[in-house]
PDB file of N, CA, C and O in Angstrom:
ATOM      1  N   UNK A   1       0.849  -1.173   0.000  1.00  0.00           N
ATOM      2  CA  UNK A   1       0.000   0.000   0.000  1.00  0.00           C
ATOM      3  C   UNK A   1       0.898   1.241   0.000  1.00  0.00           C
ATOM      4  O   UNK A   1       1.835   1.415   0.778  1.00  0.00           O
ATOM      5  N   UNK A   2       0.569   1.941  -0.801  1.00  0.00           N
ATOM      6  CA  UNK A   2       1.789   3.247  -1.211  1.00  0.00           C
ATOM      7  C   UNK A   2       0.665   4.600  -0.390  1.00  0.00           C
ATOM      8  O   UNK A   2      -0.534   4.861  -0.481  1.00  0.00           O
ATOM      9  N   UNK A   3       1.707   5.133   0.311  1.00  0.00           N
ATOM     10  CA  UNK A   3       1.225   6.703   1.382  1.00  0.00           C
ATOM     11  C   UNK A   3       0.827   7.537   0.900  1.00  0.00           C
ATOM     12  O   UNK A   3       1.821   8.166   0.537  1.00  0.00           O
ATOM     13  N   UNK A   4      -0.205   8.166   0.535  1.00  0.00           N
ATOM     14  CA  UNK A   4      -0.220   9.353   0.017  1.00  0.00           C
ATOM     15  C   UNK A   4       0.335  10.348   0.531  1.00  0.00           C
ATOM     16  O   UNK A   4       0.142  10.400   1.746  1.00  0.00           O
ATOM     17  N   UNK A   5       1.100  11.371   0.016  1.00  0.00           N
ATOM     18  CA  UNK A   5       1.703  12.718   0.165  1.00  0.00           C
ATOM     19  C   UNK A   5       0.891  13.537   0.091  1.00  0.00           C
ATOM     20  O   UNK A   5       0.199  13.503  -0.926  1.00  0.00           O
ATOM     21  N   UNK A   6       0.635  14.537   1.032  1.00  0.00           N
ATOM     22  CA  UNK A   6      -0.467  15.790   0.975  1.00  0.00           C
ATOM     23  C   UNK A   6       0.618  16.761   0.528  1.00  0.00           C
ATOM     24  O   UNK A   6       1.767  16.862   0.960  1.00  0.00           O
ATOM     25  N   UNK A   7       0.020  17.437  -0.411  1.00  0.00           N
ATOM     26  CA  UNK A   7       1.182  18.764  -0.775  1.00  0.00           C
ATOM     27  C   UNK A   7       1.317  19.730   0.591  1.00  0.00           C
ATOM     28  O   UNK A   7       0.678  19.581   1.632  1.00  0.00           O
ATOM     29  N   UNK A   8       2.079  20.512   0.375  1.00  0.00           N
ATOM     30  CA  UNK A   8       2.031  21.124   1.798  1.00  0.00           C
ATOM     31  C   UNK A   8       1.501  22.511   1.003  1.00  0.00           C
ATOM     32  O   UNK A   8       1.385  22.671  -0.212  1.00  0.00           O
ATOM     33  N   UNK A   9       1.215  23.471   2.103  1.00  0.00           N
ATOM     34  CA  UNK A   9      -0.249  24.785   1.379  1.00  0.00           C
ATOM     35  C   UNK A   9       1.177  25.427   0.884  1.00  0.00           C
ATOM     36  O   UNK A   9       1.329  26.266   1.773  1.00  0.00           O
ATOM     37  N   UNK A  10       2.218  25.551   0.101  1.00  0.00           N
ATOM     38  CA  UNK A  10       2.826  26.580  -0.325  1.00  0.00           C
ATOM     39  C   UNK A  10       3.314  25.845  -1.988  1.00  0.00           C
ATOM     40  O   UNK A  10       3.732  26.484  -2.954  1.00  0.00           O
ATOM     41  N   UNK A  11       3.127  24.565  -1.916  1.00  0.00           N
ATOM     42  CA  UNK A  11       2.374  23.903  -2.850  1.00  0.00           C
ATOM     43  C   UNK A  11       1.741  24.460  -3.455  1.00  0.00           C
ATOM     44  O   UNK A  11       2.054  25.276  -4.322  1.00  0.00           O
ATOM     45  N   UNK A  12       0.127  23.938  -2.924  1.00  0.00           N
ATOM     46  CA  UNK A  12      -0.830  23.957  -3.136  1.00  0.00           C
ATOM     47  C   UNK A  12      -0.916  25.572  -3.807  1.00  0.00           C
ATOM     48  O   UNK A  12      -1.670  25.870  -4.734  1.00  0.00           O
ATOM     49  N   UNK A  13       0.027  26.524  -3.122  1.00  0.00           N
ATOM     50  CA  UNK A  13      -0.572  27.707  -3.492  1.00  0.00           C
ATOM     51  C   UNK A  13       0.252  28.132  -4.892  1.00  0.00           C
ATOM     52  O   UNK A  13      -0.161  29.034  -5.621  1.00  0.00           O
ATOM     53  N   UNK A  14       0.959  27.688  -5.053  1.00  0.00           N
ATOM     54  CA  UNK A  14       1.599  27.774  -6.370  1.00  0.00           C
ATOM     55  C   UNK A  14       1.251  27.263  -7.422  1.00  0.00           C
ATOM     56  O   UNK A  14       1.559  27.758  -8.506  1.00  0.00           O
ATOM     57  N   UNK A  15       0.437  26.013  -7.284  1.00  0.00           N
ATOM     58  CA  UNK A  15      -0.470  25.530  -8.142  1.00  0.00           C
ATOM     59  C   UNK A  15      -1.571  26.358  -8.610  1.00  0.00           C
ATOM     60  O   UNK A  15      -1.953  26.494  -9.773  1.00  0.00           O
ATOM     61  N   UNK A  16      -2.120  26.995  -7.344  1.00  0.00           N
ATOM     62  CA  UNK A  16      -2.840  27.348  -7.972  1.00  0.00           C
ATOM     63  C   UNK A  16      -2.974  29.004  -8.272  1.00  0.00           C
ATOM     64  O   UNK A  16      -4.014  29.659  -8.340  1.00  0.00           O
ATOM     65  N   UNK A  17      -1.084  29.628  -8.485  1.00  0.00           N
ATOM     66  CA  UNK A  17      -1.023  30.789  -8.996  1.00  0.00           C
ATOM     67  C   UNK A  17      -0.766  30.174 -10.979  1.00  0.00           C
ATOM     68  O   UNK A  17      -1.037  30.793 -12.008  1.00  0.00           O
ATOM     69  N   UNK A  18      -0.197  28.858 -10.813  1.00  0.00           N
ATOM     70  CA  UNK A  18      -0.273  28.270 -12.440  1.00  0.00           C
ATOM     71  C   UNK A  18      -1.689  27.936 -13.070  1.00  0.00           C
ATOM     72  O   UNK A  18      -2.084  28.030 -14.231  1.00  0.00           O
ATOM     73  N   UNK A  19      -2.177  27.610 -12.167  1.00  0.00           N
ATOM     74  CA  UNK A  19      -3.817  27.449 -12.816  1.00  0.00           C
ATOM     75  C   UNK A  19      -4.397  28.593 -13.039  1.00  0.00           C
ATOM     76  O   UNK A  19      -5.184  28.624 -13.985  1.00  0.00           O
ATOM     77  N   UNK A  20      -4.198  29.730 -12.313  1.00  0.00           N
ATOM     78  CA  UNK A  20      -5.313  31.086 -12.641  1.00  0.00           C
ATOM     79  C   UNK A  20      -4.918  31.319 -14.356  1.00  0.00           C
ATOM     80  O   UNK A  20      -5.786  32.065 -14.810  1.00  0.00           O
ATOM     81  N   UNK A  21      -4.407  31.124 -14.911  1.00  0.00           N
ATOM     82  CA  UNK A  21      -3.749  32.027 -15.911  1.00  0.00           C
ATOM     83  C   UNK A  21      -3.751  33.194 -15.843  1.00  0.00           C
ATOM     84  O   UNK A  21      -4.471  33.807 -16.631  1.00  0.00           O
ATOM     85  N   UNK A  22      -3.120  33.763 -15.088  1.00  0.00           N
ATOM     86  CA  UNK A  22      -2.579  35.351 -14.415  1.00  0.00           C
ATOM     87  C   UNK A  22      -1.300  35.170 -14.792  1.00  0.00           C
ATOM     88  O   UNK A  22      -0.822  34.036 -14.750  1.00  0.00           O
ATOM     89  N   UNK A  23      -0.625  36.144 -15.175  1.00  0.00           N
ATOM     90  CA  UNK A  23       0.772  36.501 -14.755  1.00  0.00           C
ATOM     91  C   UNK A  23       1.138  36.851 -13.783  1.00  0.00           C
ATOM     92  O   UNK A  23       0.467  37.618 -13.093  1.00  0.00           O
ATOM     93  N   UNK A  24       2.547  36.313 -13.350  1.00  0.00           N
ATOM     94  CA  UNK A  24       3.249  36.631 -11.492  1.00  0.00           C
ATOM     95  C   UNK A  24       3.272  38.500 -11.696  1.00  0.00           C
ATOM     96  O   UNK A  24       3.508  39.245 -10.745  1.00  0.00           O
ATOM     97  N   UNK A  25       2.977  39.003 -13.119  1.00  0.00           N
ATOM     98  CA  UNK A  25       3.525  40.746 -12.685  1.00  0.00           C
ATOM     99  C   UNK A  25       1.977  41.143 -12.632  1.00  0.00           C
ATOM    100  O   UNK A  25       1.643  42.108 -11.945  1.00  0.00           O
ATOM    101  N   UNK A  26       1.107  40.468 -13.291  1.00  0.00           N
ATOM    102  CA  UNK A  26      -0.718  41.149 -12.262  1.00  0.00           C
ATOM    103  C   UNK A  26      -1.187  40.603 -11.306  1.00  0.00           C
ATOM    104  O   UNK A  26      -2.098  41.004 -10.583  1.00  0.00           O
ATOM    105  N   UNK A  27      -0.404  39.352 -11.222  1.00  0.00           N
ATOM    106  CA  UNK A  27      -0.975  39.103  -9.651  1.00  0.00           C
ATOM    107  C   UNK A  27      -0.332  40.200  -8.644  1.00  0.00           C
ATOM    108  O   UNK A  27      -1.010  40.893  -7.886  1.00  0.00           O
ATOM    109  N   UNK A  28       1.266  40.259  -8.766  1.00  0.00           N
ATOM    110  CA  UNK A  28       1.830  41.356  -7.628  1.00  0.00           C
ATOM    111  C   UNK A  28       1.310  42.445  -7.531  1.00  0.00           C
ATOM    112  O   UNK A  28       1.144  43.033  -6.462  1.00  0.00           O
ATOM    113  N   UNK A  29       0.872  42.999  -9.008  1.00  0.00           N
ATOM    114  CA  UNK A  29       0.073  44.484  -9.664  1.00  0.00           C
ATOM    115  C   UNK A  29      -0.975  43.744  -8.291  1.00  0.00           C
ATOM    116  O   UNK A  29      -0.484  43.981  -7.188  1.00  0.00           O
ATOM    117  N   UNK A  30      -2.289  42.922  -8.244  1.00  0.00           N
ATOM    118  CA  UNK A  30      -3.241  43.135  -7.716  1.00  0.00           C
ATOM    119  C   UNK A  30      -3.219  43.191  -6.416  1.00  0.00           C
ATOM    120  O   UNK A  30      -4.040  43.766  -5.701  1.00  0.00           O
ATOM    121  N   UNK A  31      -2.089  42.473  -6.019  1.00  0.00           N
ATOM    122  CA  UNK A  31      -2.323  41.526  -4.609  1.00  0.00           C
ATOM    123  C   UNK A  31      -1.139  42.822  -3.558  1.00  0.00           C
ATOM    124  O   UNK A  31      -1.041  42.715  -2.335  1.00  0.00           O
ATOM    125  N   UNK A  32      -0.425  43.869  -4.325  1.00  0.00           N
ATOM    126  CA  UNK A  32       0.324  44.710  -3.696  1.00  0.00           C
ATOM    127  C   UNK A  32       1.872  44.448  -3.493  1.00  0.00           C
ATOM    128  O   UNK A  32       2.688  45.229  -3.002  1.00  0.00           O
ATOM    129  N   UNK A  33       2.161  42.766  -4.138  1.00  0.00           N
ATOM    130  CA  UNK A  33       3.446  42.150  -3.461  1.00  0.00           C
ATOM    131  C   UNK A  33       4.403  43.086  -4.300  1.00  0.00           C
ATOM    132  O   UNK A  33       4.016  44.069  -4.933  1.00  0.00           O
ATOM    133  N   UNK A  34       5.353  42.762  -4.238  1.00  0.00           N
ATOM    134  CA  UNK A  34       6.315  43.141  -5.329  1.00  0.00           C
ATOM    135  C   UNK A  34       7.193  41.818  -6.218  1.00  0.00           C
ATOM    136  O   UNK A  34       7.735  40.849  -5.688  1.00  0.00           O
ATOM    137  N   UNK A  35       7.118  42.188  -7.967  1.00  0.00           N
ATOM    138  CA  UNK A  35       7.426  41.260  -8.344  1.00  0.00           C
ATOM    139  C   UNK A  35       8.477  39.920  -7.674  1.00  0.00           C
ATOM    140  O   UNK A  35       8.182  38.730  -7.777  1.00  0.00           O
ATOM    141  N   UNK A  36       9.584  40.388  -7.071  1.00  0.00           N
ATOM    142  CA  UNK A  36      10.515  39.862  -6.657  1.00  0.00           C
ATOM    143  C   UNK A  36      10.139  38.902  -5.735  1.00  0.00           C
ATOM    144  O   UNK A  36      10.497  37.725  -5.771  1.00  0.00           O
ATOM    145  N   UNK A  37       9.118  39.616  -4.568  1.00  0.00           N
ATOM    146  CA  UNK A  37       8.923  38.856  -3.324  1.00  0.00           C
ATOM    147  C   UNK A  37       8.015  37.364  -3.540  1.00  0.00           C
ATOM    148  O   UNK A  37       7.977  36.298  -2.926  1.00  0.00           O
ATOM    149  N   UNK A  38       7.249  37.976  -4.881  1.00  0.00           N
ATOM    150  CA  UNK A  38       6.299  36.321  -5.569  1.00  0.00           C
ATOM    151  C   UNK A  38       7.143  35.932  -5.955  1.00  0.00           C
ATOM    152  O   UNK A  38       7.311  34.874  -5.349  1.00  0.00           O
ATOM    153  N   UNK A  39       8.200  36.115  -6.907  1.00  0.00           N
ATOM    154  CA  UNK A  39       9.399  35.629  -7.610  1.00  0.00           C
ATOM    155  C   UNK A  39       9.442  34.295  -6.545  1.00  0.00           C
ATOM    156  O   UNK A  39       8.883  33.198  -6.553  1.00  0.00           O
ATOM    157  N   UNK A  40      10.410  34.975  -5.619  1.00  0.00           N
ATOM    158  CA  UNK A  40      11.160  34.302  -4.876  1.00  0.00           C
ATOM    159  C   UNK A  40       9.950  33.058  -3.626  1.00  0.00           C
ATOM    160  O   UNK A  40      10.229  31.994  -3.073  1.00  0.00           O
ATOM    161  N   UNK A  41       9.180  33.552  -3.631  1.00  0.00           N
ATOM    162  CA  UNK A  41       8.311  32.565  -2.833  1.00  0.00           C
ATOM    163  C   UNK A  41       7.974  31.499  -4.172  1.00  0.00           C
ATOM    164  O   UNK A  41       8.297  30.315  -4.070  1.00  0.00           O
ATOM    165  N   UNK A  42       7.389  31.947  -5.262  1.00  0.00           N
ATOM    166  CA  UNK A  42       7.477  30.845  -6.104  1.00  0.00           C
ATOM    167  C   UNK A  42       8.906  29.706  -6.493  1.00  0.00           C
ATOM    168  O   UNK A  42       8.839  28.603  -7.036  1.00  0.00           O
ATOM    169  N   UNK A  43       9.850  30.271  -6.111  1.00  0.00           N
ATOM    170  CA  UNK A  43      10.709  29.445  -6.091  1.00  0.00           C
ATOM    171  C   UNK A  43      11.289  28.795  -5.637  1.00  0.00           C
ATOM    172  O   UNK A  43      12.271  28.162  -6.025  1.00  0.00           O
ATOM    173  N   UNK A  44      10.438  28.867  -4.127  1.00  0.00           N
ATOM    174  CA  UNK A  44      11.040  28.445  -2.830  1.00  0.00           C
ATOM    175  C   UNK A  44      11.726  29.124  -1.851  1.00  0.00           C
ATOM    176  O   UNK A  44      11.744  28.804  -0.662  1.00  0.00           O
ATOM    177  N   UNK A  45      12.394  30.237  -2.439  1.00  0.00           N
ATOM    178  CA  UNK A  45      13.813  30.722  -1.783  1.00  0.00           C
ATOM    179  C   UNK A  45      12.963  31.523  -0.405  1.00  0.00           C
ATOM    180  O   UNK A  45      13.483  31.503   0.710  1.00  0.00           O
ATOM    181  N   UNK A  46      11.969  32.028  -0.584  1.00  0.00           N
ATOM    182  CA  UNK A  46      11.625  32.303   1.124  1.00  0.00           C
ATOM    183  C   UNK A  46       9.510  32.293   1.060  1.00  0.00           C
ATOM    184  O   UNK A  46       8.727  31.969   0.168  1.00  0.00           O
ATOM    185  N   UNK A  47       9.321  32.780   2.378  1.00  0.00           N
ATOM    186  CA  UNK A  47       7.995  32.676   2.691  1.00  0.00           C
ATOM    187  C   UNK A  47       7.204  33.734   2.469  1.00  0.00           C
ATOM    188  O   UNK A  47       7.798  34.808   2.371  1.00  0.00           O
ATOM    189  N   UNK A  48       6.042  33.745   2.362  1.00  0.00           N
ATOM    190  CA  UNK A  48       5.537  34.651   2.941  1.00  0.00           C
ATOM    191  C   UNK A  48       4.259  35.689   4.147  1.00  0.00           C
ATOM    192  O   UNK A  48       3.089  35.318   4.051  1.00  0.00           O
ATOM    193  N   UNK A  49       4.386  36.218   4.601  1.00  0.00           N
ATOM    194  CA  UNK A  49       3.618  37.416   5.801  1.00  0.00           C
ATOM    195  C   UNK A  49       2.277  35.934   5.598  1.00  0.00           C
ATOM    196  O   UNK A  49       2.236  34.954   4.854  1.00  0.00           O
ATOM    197  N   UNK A  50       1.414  36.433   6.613  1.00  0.00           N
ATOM    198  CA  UNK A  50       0.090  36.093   6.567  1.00  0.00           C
ATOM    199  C   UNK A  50      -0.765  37.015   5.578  1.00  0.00           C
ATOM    200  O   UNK A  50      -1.603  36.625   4.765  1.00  0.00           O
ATOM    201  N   UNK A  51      -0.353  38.356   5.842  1.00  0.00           N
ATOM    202  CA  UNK A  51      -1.069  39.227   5.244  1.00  0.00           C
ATOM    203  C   UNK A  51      -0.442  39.562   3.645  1.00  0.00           C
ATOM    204  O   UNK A  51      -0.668  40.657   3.128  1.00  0.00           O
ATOM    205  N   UNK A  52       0.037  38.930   3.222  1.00  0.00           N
ATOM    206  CA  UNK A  52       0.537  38.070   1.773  1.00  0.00           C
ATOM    207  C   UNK A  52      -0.505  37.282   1.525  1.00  0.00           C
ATOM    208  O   UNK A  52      -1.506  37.583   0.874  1.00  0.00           O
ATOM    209  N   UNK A  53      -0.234  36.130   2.120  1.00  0.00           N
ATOM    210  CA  UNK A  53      -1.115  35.245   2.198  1.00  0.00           C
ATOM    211  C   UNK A  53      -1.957  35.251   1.795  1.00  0.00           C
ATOM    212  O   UNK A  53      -2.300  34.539   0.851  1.00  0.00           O
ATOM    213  N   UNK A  54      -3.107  36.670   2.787  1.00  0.00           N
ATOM    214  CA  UNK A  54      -4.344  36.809   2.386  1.00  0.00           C
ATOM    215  C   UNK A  54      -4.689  37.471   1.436  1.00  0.00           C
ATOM    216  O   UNK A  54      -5.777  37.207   0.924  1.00  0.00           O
ATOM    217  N   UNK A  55      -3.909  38.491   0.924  1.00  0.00           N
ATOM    218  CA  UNK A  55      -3.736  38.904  -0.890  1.00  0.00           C
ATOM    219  C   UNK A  55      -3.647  37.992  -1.557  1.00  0.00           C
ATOM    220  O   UNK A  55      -4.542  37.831  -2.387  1.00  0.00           O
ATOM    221  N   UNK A  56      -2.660  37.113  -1.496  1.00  0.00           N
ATOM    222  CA  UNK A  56      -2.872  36.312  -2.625  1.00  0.00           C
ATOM    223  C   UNK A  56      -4.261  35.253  -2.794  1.00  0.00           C
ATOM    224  O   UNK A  56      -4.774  34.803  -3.819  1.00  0.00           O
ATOM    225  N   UNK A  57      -4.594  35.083  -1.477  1.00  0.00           N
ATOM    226  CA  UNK A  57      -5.979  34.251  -1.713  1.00  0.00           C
ATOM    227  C   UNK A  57      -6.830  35.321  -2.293  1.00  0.00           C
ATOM    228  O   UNK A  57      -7.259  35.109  -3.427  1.00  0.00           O
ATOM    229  N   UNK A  58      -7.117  36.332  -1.761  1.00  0.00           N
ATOM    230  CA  UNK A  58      -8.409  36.926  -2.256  1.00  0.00           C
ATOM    231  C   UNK A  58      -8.133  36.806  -3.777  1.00  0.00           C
ATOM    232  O   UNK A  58      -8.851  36.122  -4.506  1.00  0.00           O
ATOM    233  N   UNK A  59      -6.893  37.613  -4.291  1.00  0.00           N
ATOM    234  CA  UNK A  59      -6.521  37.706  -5.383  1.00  0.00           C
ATOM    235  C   UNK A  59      -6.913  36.696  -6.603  1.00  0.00           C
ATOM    236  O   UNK A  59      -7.417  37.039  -7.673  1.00  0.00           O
ATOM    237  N   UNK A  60      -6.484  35.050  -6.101  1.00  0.00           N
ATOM    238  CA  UNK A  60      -6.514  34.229  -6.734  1.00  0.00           C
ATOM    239  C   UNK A  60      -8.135  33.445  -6.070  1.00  0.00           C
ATOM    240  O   UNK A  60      -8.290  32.226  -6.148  1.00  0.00           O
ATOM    241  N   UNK A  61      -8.910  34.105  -5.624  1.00  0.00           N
ATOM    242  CA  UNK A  61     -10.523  33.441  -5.320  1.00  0.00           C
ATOM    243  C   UNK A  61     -10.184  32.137  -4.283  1.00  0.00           C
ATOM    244  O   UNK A  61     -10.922  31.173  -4.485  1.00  0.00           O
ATOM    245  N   UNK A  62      -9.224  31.971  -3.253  1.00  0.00           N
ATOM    246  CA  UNK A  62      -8.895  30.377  -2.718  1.00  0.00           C
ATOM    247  C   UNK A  62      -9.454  30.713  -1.290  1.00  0.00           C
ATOM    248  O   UNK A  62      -9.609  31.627  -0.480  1.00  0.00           O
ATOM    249  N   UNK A  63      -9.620  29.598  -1.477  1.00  0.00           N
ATOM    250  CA  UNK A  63     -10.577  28.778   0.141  1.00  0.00           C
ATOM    251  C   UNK A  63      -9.760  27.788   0.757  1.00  0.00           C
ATOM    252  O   UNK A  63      -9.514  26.679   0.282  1.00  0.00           O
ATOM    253  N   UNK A  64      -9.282  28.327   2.026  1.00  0.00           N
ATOM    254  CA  UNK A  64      -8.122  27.306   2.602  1.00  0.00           C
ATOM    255  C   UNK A  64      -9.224  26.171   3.251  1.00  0.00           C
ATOM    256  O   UNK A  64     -10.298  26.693   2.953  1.00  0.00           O
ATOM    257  N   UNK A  65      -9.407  25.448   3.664  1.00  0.00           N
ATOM    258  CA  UNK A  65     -10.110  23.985   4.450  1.00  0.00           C
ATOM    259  C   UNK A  65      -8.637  23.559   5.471  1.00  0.00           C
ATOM    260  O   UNK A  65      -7.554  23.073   5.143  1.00  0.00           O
ATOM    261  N   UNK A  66      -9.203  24.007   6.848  1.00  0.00           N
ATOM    262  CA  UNK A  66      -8.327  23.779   7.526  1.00  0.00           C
ATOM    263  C   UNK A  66      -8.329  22.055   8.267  1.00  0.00           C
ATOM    264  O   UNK A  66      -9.401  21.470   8.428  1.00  0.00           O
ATOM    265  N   UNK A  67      -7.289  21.554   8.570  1.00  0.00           N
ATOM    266  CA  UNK A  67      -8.106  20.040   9.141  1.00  0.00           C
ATOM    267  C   UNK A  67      -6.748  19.789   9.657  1.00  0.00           C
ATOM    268  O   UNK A  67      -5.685  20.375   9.449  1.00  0.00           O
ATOM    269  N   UNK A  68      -7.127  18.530  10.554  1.00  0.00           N
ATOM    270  CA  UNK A  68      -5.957  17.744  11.298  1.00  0.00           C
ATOM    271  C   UNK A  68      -5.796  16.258  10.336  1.00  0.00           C
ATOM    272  O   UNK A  68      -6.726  15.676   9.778  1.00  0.00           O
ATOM    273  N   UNK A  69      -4.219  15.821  10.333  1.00  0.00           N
ATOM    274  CA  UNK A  69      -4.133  14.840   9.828  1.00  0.00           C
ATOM    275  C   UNK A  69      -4.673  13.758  10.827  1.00  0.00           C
ATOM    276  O   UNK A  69      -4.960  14.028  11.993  1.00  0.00           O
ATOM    277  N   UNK A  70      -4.795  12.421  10.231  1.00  0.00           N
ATOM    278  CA  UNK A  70      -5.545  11.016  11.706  1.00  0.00           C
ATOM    279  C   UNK A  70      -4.060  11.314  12.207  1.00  0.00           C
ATOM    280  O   UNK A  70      -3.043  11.726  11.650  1.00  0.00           O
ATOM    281  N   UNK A  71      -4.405  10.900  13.585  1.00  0.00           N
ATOM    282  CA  UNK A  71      -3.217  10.415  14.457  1.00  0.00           C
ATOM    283  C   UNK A  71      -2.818   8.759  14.305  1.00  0.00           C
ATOM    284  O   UNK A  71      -3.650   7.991  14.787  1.00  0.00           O
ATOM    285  N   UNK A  72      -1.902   8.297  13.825  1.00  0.00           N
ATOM    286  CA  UNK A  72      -1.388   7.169  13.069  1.00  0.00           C
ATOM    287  C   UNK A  72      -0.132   6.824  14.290  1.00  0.00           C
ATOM    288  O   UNK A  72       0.615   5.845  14.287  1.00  0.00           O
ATOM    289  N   UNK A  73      -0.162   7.774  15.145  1.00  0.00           N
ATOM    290  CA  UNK A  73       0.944   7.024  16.296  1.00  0.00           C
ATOM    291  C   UNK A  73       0.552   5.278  16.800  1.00  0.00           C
ATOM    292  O   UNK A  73      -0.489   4.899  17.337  1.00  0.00           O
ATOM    293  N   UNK A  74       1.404   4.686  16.530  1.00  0.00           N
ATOM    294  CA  UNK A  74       1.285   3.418  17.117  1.00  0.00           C
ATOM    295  C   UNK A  74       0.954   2.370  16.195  1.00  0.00           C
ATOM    296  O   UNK A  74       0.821   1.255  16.699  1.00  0.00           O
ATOM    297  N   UNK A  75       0.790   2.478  14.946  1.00  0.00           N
ATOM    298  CA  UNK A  75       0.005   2.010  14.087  1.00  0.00           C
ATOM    299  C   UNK A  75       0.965   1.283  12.883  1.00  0.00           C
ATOM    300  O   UNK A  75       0.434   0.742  11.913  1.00  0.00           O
TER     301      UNK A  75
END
């Protein structure tokens, strides 16, 4: 039986700055970032604010679903 991998949300959120079909220079245009700072979060090289965060969701229409993984200790 093979594990599934949950993407982790910085993943997830990059996916779905490739799915909008937006460009990274109108999303920053909308969302206030500056090109560089999406740059570089899209590439891994750092994080970003909460209040990033929440620009880029509004920006890109996303609905986080918060949840706990099962607890699998012992198992």
């Amino acid at each position: 039986m093979t594990k599934r991998r949950t993407k982790s949300l910085t993943d997830q959120v990059r996916q779905a700055i490739d799915d909008s079909g937006l460009t990274r220079y109108r999303i920053a245009k909308e969302t206030g970032l500056s090109e560089a700072t999406l740059s570089k979060f899209y590439l891994g090289q750092r994080g970003l604010s909460m209040e990033a965060l929440n620009a880029l969701g509004e920006c890109l229409e996303l609905t986080i679903h918060l949840g706990r993984k099962p607890d699998t200790k012992g198992q």
